[in-house]
N, CA, C and O atoms as a CHARMM CRD file, in Angstrom:
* protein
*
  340
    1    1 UNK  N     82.04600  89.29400 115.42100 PROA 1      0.00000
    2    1 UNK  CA    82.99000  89.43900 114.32700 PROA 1      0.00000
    3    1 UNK  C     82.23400  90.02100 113.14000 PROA 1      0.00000
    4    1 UNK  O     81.27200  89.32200 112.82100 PROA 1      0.00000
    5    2 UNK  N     82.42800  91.21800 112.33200 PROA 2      0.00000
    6    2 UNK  CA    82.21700  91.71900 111.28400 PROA 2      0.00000
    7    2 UNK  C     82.13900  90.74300 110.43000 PROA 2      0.00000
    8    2 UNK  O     81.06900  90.15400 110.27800 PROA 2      0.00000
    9    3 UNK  N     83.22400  90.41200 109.74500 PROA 3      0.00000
   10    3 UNK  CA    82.94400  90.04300 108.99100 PROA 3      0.00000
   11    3 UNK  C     83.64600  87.94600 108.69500 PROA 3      0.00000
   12    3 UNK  O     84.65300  87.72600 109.36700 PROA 3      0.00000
   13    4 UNK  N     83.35100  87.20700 108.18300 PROA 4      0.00000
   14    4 UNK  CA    83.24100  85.51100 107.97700 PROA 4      0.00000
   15    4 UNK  C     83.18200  85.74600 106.41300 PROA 4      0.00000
   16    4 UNK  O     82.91100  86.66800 105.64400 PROA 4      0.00000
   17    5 UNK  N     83.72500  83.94200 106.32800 PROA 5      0.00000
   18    5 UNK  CA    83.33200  83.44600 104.75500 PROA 5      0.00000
   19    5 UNK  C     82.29700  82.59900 104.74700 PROA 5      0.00000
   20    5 UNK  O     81.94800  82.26100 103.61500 PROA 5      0.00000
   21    6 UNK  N     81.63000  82.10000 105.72700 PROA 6      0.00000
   22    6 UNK  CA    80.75800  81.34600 105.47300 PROA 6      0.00000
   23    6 UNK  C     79.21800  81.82600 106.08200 PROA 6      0.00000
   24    6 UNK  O     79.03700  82.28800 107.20900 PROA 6      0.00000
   25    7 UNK  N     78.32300  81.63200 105.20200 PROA 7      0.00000
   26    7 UNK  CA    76.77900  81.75700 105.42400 PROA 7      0.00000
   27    7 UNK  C     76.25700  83.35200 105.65900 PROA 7      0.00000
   28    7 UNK  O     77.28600  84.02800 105.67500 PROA 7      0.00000
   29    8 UNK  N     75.30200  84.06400 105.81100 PROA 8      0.00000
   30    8 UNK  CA    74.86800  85.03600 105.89700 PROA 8      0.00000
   31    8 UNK  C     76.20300  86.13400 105.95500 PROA 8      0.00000
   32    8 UNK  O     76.36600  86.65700 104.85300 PROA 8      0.00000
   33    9 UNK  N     77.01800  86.51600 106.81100 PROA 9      0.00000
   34    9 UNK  CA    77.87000  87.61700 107.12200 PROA 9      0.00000
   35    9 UNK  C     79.33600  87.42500 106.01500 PROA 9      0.00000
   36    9 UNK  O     80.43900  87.95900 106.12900 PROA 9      0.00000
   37   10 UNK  N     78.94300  86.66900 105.18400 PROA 10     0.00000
   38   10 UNK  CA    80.42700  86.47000 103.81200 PROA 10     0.00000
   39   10 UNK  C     80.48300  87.77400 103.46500 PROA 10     0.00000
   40   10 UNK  O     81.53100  88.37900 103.69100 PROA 10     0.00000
   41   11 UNK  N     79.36000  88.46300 102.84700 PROA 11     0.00000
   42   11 UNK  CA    80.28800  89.92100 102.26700 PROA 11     0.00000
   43   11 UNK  C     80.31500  90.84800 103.36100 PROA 11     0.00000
   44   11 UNK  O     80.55000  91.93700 102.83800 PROA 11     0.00000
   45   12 UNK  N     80.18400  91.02200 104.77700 PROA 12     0.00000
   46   12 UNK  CA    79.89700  92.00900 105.89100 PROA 12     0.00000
   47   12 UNK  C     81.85300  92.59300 105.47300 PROA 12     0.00000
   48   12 UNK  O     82.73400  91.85400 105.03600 PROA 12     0.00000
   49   13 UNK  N     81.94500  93.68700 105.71600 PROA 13     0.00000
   50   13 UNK  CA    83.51600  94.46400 105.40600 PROA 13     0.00000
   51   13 UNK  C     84.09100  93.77100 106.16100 PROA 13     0.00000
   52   13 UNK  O     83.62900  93.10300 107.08600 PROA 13     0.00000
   53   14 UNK  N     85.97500  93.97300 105.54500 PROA 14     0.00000
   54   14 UNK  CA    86.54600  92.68700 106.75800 PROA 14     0.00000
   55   14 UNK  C     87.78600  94.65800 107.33100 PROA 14     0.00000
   56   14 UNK  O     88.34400  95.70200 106.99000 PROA 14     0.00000
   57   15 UNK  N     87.42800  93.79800 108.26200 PROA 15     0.00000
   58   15 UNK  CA    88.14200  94.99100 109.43600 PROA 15     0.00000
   59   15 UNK  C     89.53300  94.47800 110.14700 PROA 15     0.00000
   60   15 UNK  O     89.82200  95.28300 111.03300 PROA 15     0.00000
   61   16 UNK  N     90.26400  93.66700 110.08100 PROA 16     0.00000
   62   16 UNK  CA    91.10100  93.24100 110.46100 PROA 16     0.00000
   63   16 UNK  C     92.02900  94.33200 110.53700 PROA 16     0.00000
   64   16 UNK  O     92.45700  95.03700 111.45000 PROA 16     0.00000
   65   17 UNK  N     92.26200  94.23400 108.93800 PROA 17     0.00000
   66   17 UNK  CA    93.23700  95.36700 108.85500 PROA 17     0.00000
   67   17 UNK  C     92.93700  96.95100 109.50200 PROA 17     0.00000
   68   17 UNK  O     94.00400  97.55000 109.63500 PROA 17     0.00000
   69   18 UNK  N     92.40200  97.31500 109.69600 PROA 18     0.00000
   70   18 UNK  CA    92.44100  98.49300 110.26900 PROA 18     0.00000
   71   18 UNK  C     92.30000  98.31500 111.93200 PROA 18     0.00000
   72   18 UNK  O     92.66200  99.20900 112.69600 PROA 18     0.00000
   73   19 UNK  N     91.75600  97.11000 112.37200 PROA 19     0.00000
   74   19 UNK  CA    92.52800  96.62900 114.09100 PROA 19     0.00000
   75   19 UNK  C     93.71900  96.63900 114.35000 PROA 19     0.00000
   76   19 UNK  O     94.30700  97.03600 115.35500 PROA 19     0.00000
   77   20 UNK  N     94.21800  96.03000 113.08900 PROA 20     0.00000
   78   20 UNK  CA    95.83400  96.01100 112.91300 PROA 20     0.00000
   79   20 UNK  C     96.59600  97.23600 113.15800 PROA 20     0.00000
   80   20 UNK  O     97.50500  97.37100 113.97700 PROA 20     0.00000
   81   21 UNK  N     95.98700  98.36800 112.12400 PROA 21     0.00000
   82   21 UNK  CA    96.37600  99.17300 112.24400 PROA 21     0.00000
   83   21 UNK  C     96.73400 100.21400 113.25100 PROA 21     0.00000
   84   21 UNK  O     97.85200 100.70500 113.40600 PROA 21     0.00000
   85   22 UNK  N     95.48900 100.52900 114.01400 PROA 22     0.00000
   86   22 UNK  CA    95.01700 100.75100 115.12400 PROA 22     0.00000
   87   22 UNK  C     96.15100 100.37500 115.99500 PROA 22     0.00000
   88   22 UNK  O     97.02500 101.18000 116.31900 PROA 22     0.00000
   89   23 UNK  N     96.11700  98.95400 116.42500 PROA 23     0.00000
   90   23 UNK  CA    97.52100  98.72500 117.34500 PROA 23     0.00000
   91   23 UNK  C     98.80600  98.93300 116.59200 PROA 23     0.00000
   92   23 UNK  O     99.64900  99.18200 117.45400 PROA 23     0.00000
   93   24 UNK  N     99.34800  98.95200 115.44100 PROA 24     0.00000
   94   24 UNK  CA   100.57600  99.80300 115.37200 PROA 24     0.00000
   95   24 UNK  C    100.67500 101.16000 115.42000 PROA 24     0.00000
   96   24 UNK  O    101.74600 101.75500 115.30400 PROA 24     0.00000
   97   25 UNK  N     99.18800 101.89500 115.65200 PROA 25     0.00000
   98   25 UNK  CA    99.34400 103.11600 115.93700 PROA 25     0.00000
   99   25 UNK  C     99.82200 102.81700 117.35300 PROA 25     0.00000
  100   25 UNK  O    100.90300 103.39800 117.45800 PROA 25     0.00000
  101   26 UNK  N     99.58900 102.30800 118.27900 PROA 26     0.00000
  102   26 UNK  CA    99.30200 102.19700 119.22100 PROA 26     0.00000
  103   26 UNK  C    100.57500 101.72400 120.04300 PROA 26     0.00000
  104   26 UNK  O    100.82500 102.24600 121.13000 PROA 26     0.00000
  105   27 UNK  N    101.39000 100.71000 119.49700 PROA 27     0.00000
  106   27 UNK  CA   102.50000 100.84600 119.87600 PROA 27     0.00000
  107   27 UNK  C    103.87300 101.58400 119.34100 PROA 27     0.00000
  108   27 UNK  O    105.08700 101.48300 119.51200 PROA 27     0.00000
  109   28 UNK  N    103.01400 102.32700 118.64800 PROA 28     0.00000
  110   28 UNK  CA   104.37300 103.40600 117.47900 PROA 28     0.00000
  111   28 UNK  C    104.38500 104.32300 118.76600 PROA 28     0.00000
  112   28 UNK  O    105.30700 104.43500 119.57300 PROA 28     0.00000
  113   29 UNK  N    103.17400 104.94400 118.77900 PROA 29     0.00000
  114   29 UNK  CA   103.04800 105.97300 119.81900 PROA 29     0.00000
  115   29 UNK  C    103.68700 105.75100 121.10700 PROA 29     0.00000
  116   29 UNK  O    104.19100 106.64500 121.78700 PROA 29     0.00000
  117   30 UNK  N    103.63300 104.20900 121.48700 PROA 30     0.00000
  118   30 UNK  CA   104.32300 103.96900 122.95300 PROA 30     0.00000
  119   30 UNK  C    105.99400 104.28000 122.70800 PROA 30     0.00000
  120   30 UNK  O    106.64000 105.10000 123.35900 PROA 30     0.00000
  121   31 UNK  N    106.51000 103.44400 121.64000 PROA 31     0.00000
  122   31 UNK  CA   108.20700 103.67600 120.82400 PROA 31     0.00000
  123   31 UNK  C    107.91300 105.18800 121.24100 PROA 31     0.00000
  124   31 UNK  O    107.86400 105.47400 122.43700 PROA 31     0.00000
  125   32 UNK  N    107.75600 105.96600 120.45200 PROA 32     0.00000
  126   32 UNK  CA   107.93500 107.44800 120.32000 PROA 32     0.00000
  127   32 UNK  C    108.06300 107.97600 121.71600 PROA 32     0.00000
  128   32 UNK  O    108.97300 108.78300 121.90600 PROA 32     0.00000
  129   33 UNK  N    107.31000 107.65400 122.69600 PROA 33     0.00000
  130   33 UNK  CA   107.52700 108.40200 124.11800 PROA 33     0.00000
  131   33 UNK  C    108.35800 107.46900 124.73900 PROA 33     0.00000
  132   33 UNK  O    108.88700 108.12800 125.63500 PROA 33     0.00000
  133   34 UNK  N    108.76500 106.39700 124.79900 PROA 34     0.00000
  134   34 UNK  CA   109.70200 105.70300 125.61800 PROA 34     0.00000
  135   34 UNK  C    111.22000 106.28400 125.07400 PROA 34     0.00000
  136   34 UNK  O    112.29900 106.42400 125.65000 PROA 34     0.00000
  137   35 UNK  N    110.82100 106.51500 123.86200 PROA 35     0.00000
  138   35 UNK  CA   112.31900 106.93300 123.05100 PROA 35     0.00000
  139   35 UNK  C    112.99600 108.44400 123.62900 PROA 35     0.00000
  140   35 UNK  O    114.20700 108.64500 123.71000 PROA 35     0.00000
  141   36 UNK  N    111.94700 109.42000 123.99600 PROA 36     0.00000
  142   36 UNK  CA   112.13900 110.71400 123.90800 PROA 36     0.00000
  143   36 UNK  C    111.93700 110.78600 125.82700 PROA 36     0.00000
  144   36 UNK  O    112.34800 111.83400 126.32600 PROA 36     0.00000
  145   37 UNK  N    111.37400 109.79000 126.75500 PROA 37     0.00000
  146   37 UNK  CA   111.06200 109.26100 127.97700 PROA 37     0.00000
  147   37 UNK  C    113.11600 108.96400 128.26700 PROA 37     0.00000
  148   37 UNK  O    113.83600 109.40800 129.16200 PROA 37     0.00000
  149   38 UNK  N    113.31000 108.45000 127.59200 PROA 38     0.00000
  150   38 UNK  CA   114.81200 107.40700 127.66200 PROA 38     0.00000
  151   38 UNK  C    115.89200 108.72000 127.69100 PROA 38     0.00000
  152   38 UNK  O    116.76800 108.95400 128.52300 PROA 38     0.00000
  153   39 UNK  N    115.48000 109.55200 126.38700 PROA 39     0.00000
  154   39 UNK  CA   116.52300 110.68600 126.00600 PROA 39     0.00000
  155   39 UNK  C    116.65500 111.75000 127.05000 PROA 39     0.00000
  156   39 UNK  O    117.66100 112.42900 127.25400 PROA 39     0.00000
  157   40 UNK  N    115.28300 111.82100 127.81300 PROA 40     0.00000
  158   40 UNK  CA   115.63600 113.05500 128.88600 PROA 40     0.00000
  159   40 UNK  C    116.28400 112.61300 130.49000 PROA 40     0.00000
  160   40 UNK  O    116.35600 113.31300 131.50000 PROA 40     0.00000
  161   41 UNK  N    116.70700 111.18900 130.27400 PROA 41     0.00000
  162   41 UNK  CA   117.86200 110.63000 131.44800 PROA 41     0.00000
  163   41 UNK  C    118.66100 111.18000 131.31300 PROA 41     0.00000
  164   41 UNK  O    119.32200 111.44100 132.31800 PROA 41     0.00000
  165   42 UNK  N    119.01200 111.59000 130.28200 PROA 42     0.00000
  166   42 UNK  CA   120.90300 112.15500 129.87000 PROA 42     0.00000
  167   42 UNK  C    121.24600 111.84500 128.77400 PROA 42     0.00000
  168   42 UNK  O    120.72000 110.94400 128.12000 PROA 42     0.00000
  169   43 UNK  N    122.70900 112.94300 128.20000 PROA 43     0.00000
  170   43 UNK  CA   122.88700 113.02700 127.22000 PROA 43     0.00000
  171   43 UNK  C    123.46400 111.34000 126.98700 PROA 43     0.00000
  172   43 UNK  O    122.44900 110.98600 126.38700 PROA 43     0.00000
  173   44 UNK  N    123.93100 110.64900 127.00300 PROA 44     0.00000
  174   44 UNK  CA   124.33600 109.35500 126.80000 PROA 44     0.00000
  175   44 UNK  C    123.17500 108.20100 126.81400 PROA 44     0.00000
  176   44 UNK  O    123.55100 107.08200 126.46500 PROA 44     0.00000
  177   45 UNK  N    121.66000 108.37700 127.22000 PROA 45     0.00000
  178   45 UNK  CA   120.98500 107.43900 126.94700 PROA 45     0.00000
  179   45 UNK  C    120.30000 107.63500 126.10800 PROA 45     0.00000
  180   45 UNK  O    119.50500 108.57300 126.17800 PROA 45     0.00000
  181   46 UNK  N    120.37200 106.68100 124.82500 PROA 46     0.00000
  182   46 UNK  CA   119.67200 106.94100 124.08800 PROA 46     0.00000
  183   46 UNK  C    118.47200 105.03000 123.57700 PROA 46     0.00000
  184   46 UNK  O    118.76100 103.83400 123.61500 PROA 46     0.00000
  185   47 UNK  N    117.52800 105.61100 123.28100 PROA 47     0.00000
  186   47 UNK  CA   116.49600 104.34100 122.34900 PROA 47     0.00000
  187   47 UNK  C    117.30900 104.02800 121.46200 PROA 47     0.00000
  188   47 UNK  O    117.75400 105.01900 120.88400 PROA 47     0.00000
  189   48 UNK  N    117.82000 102.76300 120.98700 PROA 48     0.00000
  190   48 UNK  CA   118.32000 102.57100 119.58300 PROA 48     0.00000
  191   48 UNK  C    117.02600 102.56900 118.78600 PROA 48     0.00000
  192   48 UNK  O    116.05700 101.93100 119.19800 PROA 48     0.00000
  193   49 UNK  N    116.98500 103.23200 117.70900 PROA 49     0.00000
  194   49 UNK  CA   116.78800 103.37200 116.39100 PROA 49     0.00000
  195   49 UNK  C    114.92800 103.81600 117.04100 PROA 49     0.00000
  196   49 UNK  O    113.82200 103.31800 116.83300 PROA 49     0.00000
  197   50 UNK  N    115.37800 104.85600 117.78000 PROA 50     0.00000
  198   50 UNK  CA   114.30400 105.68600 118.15900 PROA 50     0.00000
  199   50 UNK  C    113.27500 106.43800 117.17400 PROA 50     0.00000
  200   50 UNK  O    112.06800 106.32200 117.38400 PROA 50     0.00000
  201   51 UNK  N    113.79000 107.26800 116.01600 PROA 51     0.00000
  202   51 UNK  CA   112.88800 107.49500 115.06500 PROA 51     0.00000
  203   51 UNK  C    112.61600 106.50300 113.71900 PROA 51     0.00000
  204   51 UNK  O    111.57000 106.30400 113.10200 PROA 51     0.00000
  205   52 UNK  N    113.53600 106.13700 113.58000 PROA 52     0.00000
  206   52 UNK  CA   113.38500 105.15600 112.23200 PROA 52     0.00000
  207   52 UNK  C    112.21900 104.43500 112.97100 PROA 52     0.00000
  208   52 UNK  O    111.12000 104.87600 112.63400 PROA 52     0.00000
  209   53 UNK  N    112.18200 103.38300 113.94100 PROA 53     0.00000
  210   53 UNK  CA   111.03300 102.73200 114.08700 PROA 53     0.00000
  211   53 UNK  C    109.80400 103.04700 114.11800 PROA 53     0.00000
  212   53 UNK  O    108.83800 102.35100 113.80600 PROA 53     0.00000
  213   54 UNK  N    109.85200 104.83100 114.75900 PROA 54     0.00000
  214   54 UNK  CA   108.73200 105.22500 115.17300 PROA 54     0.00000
  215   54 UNK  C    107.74400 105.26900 113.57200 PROA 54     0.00000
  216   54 UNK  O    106.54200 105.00100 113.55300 PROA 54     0.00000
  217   55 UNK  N    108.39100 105.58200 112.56900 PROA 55     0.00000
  218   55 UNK  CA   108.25600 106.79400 111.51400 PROA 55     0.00000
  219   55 UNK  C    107.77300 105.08600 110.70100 PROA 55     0.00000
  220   55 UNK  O    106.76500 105.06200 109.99500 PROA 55     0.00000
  221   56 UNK  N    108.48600 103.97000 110.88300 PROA 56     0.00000
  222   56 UNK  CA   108.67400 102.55500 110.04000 PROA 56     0.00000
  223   56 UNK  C    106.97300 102.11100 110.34900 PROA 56     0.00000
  224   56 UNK  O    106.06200 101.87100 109.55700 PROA 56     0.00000
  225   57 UNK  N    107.01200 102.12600 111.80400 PROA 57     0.00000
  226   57 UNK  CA   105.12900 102.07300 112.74500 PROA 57     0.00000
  227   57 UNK  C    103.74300 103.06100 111.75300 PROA 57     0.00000
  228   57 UNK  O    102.59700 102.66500 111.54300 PROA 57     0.00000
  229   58 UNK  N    104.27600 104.19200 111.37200 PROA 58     0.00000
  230   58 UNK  CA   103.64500 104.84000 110.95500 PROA 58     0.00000
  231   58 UNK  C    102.95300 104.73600 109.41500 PROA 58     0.00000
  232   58 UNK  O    101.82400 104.95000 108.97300 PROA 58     0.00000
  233   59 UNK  N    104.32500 104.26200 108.79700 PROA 59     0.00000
  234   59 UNK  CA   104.01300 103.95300 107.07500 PROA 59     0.00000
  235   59 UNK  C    103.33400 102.46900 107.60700 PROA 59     0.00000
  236   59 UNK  O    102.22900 102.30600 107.09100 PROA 59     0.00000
  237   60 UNK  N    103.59800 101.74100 108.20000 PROA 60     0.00000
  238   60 UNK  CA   102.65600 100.36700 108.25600 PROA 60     0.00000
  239   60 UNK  C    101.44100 100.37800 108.65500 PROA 60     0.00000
  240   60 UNK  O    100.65900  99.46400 108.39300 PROA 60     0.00000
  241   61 UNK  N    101.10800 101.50000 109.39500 PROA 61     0.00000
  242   61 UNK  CA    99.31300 101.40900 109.37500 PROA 61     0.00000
  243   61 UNK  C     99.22500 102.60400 108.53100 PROA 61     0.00000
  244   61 UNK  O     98.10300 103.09300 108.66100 PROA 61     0.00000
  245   62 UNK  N     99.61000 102.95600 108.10400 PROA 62     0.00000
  246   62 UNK  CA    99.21400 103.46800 106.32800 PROA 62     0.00000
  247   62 UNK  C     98.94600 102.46100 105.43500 PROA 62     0.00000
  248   62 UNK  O     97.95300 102.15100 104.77700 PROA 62     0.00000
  249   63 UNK  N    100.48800 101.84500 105.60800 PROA 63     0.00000
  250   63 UNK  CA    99.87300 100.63800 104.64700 PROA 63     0.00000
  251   63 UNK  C     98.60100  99.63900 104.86900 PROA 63     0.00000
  252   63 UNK  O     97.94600  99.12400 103.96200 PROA 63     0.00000
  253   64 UNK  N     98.40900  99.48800 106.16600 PROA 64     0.00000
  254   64 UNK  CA    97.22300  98.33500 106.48100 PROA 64     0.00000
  255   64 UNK  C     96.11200  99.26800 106.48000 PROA 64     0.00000
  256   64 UNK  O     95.19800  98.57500 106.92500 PROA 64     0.00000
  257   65 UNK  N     95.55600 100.61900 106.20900 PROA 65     0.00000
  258   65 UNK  CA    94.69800 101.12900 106.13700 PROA 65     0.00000
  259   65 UNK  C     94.12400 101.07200 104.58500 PROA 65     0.00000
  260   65 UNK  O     92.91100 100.90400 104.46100 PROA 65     0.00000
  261   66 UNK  N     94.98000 101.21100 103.33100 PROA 66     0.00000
  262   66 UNK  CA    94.95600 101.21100 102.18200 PROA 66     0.00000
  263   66 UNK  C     94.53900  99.88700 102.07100 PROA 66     0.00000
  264   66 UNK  O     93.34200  99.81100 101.79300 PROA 66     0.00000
  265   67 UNK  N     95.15000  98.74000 102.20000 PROA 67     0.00000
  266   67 UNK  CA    95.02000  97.30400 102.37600 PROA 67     0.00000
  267   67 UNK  C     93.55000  97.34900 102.55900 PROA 67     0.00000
  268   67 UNK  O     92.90400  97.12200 101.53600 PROA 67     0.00000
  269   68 UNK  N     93.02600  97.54100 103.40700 PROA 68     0.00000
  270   68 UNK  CA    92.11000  97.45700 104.11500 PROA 68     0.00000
  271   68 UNK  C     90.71900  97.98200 103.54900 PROA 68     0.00000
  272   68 UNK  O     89.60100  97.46700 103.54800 PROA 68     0.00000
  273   69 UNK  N     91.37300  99.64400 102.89200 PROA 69     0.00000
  274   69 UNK  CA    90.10900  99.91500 101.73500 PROA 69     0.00000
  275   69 UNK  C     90.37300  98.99400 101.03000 PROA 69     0.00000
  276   69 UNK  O     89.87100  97.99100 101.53800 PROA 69     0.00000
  277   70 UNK  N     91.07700  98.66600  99.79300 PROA 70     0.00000
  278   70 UNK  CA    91.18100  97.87000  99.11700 PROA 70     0.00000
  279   70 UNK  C     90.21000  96.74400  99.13200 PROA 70     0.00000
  280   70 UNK  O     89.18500  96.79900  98.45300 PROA 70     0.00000
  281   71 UNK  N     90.41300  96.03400  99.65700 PROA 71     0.00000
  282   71 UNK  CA    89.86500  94.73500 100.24500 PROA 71     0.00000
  283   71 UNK  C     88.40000  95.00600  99.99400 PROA 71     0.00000
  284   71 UNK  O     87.67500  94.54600  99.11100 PROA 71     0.00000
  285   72 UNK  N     88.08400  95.98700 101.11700 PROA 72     0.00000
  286   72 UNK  CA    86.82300  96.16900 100.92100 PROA 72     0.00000
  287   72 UNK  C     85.99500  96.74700  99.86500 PROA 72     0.00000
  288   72 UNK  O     84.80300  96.44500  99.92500 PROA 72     0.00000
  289   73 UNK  N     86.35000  97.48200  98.95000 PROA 73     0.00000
  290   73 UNK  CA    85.76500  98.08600  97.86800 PROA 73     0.00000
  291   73 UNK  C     85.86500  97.24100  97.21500 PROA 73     0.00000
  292   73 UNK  O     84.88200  97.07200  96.49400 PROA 73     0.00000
  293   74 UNK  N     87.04700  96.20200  97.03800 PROA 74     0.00000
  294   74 UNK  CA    86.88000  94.83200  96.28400 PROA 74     0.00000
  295   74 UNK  C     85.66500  93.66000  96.04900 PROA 74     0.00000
  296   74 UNK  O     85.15100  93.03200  95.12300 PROA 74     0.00000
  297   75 UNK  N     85.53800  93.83200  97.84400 PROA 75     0.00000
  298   75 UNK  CA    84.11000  92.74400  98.49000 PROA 75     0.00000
  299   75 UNK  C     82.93400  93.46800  98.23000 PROA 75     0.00000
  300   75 UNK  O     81.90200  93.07800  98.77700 PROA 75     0.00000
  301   76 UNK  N     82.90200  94.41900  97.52000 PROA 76     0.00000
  302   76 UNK  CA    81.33900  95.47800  97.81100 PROA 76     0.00000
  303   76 UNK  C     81.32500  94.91800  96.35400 PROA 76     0.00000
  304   76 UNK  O     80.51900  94.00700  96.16500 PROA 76     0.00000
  305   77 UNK  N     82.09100  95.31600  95.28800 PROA 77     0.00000
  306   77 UNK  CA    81.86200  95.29100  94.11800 PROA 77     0.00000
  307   77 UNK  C     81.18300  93.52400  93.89500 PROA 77     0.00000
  308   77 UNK  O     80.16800  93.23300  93.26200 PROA 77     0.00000
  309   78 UNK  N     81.93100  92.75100  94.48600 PROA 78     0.00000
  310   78 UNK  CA    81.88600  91.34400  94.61000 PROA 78     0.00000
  311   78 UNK  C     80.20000  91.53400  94.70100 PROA 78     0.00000
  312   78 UNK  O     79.30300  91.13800  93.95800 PROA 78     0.00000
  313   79 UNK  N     80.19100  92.14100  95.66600 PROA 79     0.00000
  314   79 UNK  CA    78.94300  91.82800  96.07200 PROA 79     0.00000
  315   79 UNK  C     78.01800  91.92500  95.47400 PROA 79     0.00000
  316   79 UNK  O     77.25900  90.97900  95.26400 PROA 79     0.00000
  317   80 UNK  N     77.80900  93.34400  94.95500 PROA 80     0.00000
  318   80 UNK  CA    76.71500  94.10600  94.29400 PROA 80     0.00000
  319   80 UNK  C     76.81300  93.27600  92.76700 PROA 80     0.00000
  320   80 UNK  O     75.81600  92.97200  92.11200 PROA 80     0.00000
  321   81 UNK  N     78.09800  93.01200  92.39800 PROA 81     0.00000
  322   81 UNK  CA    77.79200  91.78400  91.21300 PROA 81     0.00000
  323   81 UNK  C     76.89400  90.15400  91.60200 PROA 81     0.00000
  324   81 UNK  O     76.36500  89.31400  90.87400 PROA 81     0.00000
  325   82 UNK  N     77.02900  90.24600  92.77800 PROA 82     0.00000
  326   82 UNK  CA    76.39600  88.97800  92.93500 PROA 82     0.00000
  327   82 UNK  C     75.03600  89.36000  92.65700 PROA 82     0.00000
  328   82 UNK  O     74.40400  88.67500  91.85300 PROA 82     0.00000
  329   83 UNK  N     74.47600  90.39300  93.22600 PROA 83     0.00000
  330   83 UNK  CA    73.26000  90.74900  93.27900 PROA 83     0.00000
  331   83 UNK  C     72.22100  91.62800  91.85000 PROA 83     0.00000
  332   83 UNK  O     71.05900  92.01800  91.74000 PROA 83     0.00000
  333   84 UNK  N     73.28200  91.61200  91.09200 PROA 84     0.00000
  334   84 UNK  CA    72.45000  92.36900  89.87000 PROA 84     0.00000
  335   84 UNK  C     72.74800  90.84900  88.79300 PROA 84     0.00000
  336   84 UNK  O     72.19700  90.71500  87.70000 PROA 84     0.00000
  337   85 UNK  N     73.30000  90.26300  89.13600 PROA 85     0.00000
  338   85 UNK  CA    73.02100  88.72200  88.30300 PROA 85     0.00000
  339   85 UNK  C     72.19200  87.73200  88.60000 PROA 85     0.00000
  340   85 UNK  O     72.14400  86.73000  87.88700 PROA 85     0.00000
């Protein structure tokens, strides 16, 4: 594990969020081909809410990527203050 709160590895970067992310890439991408997989049965089968979800998958590991810098440029600063005091 990267990164803990307790003892030596407290400020190591925390990566969660971008694992996170990672798998909603990961099942956005699966939505997206099951959706367009579904559509070439025929004109009458369709994925409900085939792009909205796909596109919904997409802004959320955006968002958990930002999150994720965040966090960490947060814990560096943390850090490097610990260390010049």
């Amino acid at each position: 594990m990267a990164s803990s709160h307790h003892g030596e590895h407290e400020m190591l970067p925390i990566t969660w969020p971008f694992r996170a992310a990672g798998t909603v890439l990961v099942l956005a991408t699966v939505w997206f081909c099951t959706g367009w997989g579904i559509r070439d049965l025929g004109p009458e089968e369709r994925l409900a809410g085939h792009m909205p979800v796909f596109w919904s998958g997409l802004l959320l590991a955006v968002v958990l990527v930002v999150l994720g810098a965040i966090m960490n440029t947060a814990r560096e600063r943390r850090r490097l203050a610990k260390l010049e005091a």
